[in-house]
N, CA, C and O atoms as a MOPAC input file, in Angstrom:
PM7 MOZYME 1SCF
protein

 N     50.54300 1   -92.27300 1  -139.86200 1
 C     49.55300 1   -92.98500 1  -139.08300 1
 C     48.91000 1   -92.02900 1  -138.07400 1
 O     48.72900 1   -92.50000 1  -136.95100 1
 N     48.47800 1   -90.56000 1  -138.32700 1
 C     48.36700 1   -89.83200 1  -137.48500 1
 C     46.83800 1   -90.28800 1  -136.52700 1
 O     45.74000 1   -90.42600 1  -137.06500 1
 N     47.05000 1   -90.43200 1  -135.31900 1
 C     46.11700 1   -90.63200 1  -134.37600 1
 C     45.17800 1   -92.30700 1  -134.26700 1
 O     44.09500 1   -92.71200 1  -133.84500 1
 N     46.10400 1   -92.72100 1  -134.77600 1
 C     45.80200 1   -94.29400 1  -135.23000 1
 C     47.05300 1   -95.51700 1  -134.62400 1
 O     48.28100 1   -95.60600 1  -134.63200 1
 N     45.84700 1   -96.36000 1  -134.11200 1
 C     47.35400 1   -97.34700 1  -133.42500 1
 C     46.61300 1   -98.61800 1  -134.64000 1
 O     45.65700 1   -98.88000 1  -135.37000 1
 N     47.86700 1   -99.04600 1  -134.14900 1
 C     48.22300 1  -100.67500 1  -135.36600 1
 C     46.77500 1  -101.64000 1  -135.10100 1
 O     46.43700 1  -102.62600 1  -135.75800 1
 N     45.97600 1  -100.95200 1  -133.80000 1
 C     44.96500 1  -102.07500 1  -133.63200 1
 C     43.47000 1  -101.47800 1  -134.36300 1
 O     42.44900 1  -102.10600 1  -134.64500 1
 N     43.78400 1  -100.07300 1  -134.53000 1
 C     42.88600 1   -99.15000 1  -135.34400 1
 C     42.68700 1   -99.93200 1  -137.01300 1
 O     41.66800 1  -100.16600 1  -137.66300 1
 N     44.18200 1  -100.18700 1  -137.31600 1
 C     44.11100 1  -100.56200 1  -138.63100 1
 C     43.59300 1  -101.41200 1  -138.85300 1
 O     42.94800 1  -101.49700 1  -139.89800 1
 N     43.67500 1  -102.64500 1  -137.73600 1
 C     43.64700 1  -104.03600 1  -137.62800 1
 C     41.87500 1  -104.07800 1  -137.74700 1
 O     41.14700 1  -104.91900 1  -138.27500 1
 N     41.60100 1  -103.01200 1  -137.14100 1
 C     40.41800 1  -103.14200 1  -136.75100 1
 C     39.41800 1  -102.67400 1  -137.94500 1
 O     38.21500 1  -102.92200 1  -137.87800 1
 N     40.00300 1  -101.97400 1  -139.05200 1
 C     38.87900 1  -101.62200 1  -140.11200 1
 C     39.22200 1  -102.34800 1  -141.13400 1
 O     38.50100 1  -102.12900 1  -142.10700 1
 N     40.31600 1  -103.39300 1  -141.36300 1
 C     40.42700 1  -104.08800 1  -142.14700 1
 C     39.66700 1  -105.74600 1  -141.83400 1
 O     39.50900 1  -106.54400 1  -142.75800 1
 N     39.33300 1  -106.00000 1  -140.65500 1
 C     38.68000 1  -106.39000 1  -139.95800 1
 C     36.83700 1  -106.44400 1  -140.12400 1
 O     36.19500 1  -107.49400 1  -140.11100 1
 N     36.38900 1  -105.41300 1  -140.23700 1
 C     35.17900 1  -104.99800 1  -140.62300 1
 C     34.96400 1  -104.89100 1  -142.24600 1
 O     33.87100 1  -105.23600 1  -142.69500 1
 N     36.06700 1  -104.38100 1  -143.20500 1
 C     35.46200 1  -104.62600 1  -144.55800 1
 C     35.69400 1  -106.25800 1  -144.83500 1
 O     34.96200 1  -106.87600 1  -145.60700 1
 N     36.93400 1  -106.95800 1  -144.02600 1
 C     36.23800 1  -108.51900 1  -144.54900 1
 C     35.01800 1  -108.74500 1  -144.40600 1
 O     34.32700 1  -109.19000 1  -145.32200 1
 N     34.54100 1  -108.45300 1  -143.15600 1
 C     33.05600 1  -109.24500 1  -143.03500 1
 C     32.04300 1  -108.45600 1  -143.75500 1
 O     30.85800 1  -108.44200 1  -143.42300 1
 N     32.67900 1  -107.60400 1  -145.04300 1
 C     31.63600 1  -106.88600 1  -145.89500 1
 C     32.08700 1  -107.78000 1  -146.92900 1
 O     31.25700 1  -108.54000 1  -147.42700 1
 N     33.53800 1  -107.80400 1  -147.40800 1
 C     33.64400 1  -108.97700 1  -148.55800 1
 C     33.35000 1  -110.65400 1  -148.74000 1
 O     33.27700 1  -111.50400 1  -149.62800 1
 N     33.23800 1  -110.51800 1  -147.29400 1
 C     33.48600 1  -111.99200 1  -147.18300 1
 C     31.82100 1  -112.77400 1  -146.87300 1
 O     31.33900 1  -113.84300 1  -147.24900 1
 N     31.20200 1  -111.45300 1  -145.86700 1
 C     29.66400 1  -111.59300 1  -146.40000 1
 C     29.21400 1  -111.47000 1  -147.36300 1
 O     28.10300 1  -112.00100 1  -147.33500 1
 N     29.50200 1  -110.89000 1  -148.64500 1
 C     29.14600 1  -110.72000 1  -149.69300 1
 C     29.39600 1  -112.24500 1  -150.68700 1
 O     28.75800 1  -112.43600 1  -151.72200 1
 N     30.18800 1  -113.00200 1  -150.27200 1
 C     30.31500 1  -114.57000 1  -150.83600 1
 C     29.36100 1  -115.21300 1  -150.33600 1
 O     29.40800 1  -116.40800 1  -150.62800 1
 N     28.05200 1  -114.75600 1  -149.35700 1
 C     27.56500 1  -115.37500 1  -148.32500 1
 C     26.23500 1  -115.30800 1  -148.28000 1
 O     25.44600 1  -116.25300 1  -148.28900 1
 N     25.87600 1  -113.52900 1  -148.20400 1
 C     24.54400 1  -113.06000 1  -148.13600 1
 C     24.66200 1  -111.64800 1  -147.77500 1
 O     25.52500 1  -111.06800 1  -147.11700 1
 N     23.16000 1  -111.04700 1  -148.59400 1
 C     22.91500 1  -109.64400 1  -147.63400 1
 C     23.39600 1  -109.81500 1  -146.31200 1
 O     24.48400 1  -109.39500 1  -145.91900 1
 N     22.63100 1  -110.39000 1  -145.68400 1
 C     22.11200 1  -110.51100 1  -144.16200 1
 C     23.99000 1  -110.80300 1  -143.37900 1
 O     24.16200 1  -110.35800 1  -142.24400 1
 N     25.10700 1  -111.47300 1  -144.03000 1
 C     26.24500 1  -111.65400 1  -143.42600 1
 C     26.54100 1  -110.48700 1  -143.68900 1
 O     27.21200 1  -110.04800 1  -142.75500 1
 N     26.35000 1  -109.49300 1  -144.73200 1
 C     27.34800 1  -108.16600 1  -145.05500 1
 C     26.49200 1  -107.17300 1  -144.02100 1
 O     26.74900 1  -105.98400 1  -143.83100 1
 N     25.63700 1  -107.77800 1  -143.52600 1
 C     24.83400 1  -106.12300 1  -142.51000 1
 C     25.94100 1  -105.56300 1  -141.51200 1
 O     26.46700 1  -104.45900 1  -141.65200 1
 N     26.18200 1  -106.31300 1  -140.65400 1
 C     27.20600 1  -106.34400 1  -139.47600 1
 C     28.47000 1  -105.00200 1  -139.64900 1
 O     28.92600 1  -104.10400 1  -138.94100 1
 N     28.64400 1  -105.47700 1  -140.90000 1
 C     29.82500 1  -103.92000 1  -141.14600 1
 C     29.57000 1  -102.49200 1  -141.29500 1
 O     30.35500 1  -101.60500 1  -140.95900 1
 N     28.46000 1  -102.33500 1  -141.80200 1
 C     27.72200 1  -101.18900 1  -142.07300 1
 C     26.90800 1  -100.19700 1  -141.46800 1
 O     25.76700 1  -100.64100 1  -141.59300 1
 N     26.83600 1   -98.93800 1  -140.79400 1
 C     26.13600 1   -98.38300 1  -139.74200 1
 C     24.75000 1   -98.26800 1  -140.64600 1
 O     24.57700 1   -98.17400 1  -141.86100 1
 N     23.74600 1   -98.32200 1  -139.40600 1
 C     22.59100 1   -97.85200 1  -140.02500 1
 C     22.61100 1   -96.30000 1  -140.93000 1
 O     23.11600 1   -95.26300 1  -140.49900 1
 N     22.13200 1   -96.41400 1  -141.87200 1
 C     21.74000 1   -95.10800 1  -142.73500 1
 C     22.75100 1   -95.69300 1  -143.55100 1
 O     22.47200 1   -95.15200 1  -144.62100 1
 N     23.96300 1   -96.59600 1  -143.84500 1
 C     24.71700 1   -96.44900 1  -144.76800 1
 C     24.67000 1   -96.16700 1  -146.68400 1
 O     23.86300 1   -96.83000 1  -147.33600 1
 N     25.10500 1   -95.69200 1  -147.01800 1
 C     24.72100 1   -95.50000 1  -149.03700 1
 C     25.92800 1   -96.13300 1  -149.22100 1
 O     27.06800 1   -96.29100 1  -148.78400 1
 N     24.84200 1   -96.52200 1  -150.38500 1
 C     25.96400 1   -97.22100 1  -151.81800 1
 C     26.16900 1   -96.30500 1  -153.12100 1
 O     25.09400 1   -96.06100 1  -153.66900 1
 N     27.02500 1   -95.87300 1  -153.60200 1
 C     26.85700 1   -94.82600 1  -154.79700 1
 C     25.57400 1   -94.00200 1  -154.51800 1
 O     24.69100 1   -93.85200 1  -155.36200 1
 N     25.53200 1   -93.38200 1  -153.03000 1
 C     24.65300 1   -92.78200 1  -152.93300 1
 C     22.99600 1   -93.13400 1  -152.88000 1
 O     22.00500 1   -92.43900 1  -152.65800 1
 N     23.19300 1   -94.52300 1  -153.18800 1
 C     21.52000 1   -94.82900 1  -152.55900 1
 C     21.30700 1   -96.01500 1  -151.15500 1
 O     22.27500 1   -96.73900 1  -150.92700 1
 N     20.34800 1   -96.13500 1  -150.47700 1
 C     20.90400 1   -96.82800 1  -149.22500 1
 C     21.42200 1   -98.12400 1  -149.49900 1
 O     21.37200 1   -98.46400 1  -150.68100 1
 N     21.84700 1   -98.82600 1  -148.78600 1
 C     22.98800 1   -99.98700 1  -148.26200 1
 C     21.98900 1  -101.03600 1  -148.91100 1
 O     22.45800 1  -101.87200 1  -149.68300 1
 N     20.56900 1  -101.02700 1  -148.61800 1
 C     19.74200 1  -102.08100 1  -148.60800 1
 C     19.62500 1  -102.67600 1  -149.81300 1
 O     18.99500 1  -103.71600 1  -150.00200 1
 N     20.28200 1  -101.98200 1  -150.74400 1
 C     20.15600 1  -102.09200 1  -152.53000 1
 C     21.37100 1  -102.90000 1  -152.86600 1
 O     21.35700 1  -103.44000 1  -153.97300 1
 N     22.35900 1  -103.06600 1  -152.14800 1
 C     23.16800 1  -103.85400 1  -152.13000 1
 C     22.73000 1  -105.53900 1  -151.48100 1
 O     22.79100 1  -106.56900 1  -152.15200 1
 N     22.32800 1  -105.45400 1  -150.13500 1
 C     22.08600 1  -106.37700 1  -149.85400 1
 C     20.90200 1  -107.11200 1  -150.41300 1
 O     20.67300 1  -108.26900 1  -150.06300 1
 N     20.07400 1  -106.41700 1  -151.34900 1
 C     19.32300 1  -107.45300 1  -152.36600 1
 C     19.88500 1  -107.94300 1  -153.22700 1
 O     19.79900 1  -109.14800 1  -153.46100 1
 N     20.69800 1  -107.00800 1  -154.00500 1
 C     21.71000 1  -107.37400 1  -154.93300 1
 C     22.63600 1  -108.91000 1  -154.71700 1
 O     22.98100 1  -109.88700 1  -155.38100 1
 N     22.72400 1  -108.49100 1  -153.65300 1
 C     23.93400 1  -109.72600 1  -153.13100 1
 C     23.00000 1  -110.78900 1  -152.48300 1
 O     23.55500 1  -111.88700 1  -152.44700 1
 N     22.06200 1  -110.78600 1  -152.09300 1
 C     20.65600 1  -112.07900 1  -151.98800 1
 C     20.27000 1  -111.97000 1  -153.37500 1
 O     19.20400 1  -112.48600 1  -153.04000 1
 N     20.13300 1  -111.79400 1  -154.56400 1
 C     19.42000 1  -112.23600 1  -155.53400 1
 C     20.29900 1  -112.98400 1  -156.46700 1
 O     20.03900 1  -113.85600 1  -157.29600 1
 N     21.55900 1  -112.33700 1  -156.06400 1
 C     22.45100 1  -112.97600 1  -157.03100 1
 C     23.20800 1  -114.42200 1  -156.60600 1
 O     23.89100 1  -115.17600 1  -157.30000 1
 N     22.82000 1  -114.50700 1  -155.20600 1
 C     23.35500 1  -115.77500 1  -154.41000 1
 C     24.95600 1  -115.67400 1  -154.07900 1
 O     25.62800 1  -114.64600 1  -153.99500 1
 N     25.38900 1  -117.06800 1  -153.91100 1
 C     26.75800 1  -117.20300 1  -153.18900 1
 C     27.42000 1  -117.16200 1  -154.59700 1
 O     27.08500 1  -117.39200 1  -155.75900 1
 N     28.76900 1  -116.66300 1  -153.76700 1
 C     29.56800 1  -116.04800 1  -154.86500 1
 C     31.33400 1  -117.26900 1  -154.39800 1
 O     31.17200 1  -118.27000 1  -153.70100 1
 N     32.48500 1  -116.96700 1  -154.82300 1
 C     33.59300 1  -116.96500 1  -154.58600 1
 C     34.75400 1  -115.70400 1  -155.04200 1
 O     35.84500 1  -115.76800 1  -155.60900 1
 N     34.08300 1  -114.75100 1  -154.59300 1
 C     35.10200 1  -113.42600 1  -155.05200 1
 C     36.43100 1  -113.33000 1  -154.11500 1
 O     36.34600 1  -113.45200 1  -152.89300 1
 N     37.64100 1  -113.10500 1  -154.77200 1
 C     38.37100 1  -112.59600 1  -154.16500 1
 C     38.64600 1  -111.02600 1  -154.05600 1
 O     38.51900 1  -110.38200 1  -155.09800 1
 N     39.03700 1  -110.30300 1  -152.80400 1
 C     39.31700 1  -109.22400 1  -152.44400 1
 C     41.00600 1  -109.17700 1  -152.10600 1
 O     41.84900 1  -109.85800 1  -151.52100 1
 N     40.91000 1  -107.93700 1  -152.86200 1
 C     42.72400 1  -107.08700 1  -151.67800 1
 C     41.71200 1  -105.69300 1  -151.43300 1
 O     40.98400 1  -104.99400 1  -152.13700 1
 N     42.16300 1  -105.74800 1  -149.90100 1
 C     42.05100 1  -104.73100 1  -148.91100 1
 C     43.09700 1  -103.46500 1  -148.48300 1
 O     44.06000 1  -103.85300 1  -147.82300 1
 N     43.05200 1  -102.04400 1  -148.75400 1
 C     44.21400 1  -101.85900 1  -149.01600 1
 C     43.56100 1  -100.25900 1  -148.33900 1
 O     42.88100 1   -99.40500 1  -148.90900 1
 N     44.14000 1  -100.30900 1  -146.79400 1
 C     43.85500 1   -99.13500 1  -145.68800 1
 C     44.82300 1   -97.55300 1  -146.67600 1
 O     46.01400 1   -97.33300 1  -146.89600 1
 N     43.38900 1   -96.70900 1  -147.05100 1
 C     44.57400 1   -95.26800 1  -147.37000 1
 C     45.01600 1   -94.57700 1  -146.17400 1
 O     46.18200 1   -94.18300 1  -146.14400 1
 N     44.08300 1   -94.32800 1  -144.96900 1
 C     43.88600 1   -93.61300 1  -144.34900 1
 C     43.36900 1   -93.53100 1  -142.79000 1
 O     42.22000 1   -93.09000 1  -142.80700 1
 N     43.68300 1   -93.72200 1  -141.83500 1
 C     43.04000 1   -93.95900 1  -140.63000 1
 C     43.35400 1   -92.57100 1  -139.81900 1
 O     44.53200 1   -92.24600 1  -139.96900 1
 N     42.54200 1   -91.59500 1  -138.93000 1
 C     42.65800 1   -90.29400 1  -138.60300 1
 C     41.69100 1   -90.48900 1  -137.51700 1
 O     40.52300 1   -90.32700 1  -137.87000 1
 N     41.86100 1   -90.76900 1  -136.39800 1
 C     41.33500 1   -90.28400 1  -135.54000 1
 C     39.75700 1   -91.43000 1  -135.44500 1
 O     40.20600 1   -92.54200 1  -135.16700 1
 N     38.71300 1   -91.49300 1  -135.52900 1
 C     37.97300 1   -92.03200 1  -135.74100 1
 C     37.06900 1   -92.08900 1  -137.23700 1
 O     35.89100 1   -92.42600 1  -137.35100 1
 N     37.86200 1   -91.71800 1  -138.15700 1
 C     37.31700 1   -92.13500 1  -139.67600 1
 C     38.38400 1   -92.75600 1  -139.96200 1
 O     39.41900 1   -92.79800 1  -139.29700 1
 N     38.01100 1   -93.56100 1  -141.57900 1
 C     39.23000 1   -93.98900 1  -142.01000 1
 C     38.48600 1   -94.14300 1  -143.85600 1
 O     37.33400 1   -93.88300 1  -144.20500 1
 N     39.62200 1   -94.63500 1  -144.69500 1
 C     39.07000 1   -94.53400 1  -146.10800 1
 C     39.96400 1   -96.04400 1  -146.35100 1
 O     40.99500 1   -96.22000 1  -145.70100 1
 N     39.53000 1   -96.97400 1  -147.21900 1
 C     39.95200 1   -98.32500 1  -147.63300 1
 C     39.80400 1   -98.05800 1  -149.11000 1
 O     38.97500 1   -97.28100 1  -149.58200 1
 N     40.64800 1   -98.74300 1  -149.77800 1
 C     40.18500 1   -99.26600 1  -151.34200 1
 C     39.69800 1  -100.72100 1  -151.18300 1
 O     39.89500 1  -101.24000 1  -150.08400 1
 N     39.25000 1  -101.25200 1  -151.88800 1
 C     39.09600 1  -102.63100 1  -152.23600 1
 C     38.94500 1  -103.07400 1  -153.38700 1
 O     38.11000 1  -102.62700 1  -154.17400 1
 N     39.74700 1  -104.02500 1  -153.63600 1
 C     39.73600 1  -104.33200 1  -155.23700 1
 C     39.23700 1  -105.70500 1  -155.15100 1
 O     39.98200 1  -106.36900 1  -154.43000 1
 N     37.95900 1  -106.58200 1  -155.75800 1
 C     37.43600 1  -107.33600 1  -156.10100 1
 C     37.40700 1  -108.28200 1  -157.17200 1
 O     36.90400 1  -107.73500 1  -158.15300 1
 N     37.71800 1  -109.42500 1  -157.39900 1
 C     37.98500 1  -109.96800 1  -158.74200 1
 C     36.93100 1  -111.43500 1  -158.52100 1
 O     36.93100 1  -112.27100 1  -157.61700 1
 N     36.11000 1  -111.31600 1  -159.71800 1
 C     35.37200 1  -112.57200 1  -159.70700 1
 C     34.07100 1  -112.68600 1  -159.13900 1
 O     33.40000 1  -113.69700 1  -158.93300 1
 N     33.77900 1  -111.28200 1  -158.88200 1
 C     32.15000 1  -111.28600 1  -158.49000 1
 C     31.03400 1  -111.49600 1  -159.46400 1
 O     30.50000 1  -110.76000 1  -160.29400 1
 N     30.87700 1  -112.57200 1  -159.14200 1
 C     29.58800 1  -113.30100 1  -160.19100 1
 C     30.36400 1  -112.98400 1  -161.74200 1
 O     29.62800 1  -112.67000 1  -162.67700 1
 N     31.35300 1  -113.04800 1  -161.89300 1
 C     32.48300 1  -112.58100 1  -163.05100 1
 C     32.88600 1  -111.51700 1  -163.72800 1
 O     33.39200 1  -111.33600 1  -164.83600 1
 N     32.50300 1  -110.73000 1  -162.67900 1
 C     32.53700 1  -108.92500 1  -162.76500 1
 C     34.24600 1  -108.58900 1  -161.50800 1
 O     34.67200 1  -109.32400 1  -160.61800 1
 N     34.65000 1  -107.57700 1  -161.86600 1
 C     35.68600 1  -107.05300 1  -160.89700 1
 C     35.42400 1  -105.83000 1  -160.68700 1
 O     34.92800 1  -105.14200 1  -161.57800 1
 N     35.69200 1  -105.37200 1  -159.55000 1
 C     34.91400 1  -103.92400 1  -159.03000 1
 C     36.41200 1  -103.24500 1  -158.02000 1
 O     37.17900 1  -103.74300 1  -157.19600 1
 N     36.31300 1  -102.38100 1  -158.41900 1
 C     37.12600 1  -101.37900 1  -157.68300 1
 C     35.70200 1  -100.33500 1  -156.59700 1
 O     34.73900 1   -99.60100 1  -156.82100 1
 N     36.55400 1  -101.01700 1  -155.23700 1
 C     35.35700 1  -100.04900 1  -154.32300 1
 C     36.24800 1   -99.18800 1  -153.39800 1
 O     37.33900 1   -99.65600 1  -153.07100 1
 N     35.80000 1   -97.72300 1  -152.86000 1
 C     36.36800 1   -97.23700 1  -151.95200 1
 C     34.96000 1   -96.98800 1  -150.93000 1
 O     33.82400 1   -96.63800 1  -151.25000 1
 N     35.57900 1   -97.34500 1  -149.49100 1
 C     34.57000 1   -97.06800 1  -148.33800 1
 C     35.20100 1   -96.33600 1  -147.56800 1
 O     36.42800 1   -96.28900 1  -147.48400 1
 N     34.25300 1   -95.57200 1  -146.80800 1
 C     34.69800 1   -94.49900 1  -145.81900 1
 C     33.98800 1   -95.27200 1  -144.55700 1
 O     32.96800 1   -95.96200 1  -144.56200 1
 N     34.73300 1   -94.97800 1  -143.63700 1
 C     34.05800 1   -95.58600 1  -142.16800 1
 C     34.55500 1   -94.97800 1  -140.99700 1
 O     35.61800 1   -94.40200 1  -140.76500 1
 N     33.41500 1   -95.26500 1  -140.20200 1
 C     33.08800 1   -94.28200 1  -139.02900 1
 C     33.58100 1   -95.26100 1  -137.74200 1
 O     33.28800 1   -96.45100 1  -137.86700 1
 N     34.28900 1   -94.87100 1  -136.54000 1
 C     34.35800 1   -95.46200 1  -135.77400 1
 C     33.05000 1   -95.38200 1  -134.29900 1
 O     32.94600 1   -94.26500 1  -133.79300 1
 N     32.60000 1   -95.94600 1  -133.99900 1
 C     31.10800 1   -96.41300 1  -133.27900 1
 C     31.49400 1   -97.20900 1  -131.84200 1
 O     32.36500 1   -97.99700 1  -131.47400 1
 N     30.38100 1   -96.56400 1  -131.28000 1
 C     30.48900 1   -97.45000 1  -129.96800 1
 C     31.06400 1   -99.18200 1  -130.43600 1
 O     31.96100 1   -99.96200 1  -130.11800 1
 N     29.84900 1   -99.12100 1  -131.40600 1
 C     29.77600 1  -100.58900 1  -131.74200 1
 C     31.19100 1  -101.08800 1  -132.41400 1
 O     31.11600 1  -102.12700 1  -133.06900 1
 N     32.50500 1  -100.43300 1  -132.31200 1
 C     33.65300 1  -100.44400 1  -133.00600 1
 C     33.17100 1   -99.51100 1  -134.68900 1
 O     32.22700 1   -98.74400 1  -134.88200 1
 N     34.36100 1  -100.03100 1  -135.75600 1
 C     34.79200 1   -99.49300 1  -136.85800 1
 C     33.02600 1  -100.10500 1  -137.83800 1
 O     32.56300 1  -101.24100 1  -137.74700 1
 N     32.46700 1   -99.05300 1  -138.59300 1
 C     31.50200 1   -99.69700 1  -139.15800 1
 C     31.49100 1   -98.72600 1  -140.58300 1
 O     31.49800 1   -97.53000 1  -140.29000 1
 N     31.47700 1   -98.99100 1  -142.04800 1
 C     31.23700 1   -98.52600 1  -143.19100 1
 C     29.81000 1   -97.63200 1  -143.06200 1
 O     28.69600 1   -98.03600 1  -142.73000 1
 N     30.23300 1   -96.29800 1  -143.43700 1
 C     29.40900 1   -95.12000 1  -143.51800 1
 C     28.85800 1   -94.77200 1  -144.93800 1
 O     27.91600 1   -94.00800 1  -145.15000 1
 N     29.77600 1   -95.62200 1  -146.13200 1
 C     29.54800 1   -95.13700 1  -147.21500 1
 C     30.52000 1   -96.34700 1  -148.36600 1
 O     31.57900 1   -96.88000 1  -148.03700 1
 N     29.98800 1   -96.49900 1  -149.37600 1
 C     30.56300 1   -97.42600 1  -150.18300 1
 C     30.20800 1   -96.71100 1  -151.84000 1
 O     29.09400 1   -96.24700 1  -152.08400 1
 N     30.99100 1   -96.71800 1  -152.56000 1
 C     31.44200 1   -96.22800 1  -153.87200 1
 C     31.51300 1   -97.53800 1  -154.57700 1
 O     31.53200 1   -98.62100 1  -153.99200 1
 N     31.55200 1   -97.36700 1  -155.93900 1
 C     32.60000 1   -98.79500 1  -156.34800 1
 C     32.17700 1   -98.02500 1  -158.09000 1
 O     31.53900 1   -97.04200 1  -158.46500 1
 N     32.97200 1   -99.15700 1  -158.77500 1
 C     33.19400 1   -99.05400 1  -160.10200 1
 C     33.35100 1  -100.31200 1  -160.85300 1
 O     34.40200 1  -100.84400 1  -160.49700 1
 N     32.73900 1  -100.99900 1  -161.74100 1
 C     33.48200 1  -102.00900 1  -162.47800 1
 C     34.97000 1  -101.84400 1  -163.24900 1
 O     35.30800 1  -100.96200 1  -164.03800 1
 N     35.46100 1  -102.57200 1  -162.93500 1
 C     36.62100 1  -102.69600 1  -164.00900 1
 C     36.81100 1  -102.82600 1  -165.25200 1
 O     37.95600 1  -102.88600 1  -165.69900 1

């Protein structure tokens, strides 16, 4: 747990719910987690949040699963089951911010 307290953890597992859990919801609920400039597989964030407004409300379940917390970055997996009937394996990297813990970057993969 080098340079990380239990409220560090608390705190970025914390912020990718309100990316999964906005994502059952809307673009506009998943903004909140994400720093400005953020990419998705390398293209900006905003391609997601159409994605996730065009495709509407969802009921996906997530496991959240912290690799890494160091100081003010940290790395998450997330495993997804049931998105619009797709399952996605995602890893995010995130930056810690005035504004607290916020996703710098999002990966993912179908299953």
């Amino acid at each position: 747990m080098a340079n990380a307290s239990i409220k560090d953890y608390q705190e970025v597992i914390e912020c990718v719910k309100a990316y999964s859990e906005g994502g059952n919801v809307s673009g506009e609920a998943q903004k909140p987690a994400f720093m400005e400039g953020a990419t998705i597989n390398g293209a900006p964030i905003q391609t997601l949040f159409d994605l996730v407004d065009q495709l509407g409300p969802s009921d996906s379940k997530t496991q959240i699963d912290v690799l890494d917390v160091v100081g003010d970055i940290a790395a998450v997996r997330v495993t997804m089951e049931g998105f619009h009937g797709a399952d996605y394996v995602d890893f995010h990297v995130l930056k810690k911010t005035e504004d607290g813990w916020k996703i710098a970057a999002k990966v993912y993969t179908e299953k």
